[in-house]
C-alpha positions, 0 to 999 in steps of 0.5 A: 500500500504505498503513499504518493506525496502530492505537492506536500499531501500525502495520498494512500493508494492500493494497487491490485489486480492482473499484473500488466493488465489495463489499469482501472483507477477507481475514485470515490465519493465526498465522505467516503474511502477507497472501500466504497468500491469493495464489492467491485473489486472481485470482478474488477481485479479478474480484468484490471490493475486496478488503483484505488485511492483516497482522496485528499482529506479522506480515509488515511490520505492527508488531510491539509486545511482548505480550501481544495479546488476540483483542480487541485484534486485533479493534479492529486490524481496526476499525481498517483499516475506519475509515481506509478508511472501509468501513462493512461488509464481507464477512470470510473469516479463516483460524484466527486470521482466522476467530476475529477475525472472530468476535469481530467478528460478536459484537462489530461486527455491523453491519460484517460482511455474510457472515463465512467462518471457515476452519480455524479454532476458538472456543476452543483447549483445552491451554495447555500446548501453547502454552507450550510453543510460546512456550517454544521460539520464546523459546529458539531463535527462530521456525526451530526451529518451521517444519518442524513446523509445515508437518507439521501445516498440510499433509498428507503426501500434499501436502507428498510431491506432486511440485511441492509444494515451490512452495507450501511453501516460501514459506510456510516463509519466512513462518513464518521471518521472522514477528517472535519478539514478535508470534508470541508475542503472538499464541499468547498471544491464542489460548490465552487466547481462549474465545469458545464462548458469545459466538458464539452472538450472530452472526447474519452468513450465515456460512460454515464451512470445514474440513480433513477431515484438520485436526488443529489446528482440527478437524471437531469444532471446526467442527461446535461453531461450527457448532452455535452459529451459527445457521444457518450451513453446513459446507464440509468440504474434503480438506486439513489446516490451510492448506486455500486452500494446499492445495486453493485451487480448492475454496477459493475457489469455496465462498467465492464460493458463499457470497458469491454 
C-alpha cells in the first residue's frame, strides 16, 4: 500500500489486480474511502490493475486545511499516475470521482482511455446548501451529518431491506471518521466547481451512470453531461446516490460493458 506525496499531501493508494493488465483507477465519493468500491473489486481485479485511492482529506490520505479546488484534486490524481508511472488509464469516479475525472478528460486527455462518471454532476447549483453543510460539520463535527446523509445516498426501500444494515453501516463509519478539514475542503471544491462548458472538450468513450431515484446528482444532471459529451451513453440504474452500494451487480457489469 504505498503513499504518493502530492505537492506536500500525502495520498494512500492500493494497487491490485492482473499484473500488466489495463489499469482501472477507481475514485470515490465526498465522505467516503477507497472501500466504497469493495464489492467491485472481485470482478474488477479478474480484468484490471486496478488503483484505488483516497482522496485528499479522506480515509488515511492527508488531510491539509482548505480550501481544495476540483483542480487541485485533479493534479492529486496526476499525481498517483506519475509515481506509478501509468501513462493512461481507464477512470470510473463516483460524484466527486466522476467530476475529477472530468476535469481530467478536459484537462489530461491523453491519460484517460474510457472515463465512467457515476452519480455524479458538472456543476452543483445552491451554495447555500453547502454552507450550510460546512456550517454544521464546523459546529458539531462530521456525526451530526451521517444519518442524513445515508437518507439521501440510499433509498428507503434499501436502507428498510432486511440485511441492509451490512452495507450501511460501514459506510456510516466512513462518513464518521472522514477528517472535519478535508470534508470541508472538499464541499468547498464542489460548490465552487462549474465545469458545464469545459466538458464539452472530452472526447474519452465515456460512460454515464445514474440513480433513477438520485436526488443529489440527478437524471437531469446526467442527461446535461450527457448532452455535452459527445457521444457518450446513459446507464440509468434503480438506486439513489451510492448506486455500486446499492445495486453493485448492475454496477459493475455496465462498467465492464463499457470497458469491454
Amino acid at each position: 500500500m504505498p503513499t504518493i506525496d502530492s505537492n506536500g499531501c500525502p495520498i494512500n493508494v492500493e494497487v491490485e489486480g492482473v499484473e500488466g493488465g489495463p489499469v482501472l483507477m477507481l475514485s470515490n465519493s465526498l465522505g467516503t474511502d477507497l472501500h466504497m468500491w469493495d464489492k467491485q473489486m472481485p470482478a474488477f481485479t479478474q480484468t484490471f490493475r486496478v488503483v484505488r485511492y483516497d482522496r485528499r482529506g479522506h480515509g488515511k490520505s492527508g488531510a491539509p486545511k482548505g480550501p481544495y479546488s476540483i483542480e487541485m484534486l485533479g493534479h492529486d490524481a496526476l499525481a498517483v499516475m506519475d509515481a506509478l508511472k501509468l501513462a493512461r488509464v481507464h477512470w470510473c469516479g463516483l460524484s466527486m470521482g466522476g467530476m475529477v475525472g472530468m476535469w481530467l478528460g478536459t484537462n489530461a486527455p491523453e491519460r484517460i482511455d474510457r472515463l465512467v462518471l457515476s452519480n455524479t454532476a458538472a456543476e452543483m447549483r445552491a451554495p447555500e446548501i453547502w454552507n450550510g453543510r460546512i456550517a454544521t460539520v464546523r459546529k458539531s463535527g462530521m456525526d451530526a451529518i451521517v444519518e442524513s446523509t445515508i437518507e439521501r445516498w440510499f433509498t428507503k426501500a434499501f436502507r428498510e431491506r432486511p440485511g441492509s444494515q451490512a452495507d450501511l453501516d460501514p459506510v456510516r463509519d466512513m462518513i464518521r471518521t472522514t477528517p472535519a478539514e478535508g470534508y470541508i475542503g472538499c464541499c468547498e471544491a464542489i460548490r465552487d466547481m462549474d465545469q458545464s462548458e469545459s466538458i464539452r472538450k472530452i472526447t474519452a468513450p465515456t460512460l454515464i451512470i445514474v440513480g433513477e431515484h438520485d436526488p443529489s446528482t440527478t437524471v437531469a444532471s446526467a442527461k446535461f453531461i450527457q448532452e455535452r459529451i459527445q457521444g457518450s451513453k446513459l446507464a440509468p440504474l434503480d438506486a439513489a446516490h451510492i448506486s455500486n452500494i446499492e445495486q453493485p451487480q448492475a454496477y459493475t457489469e455496465a462498467v465492464l460493458k463499457h470497458l469491454g
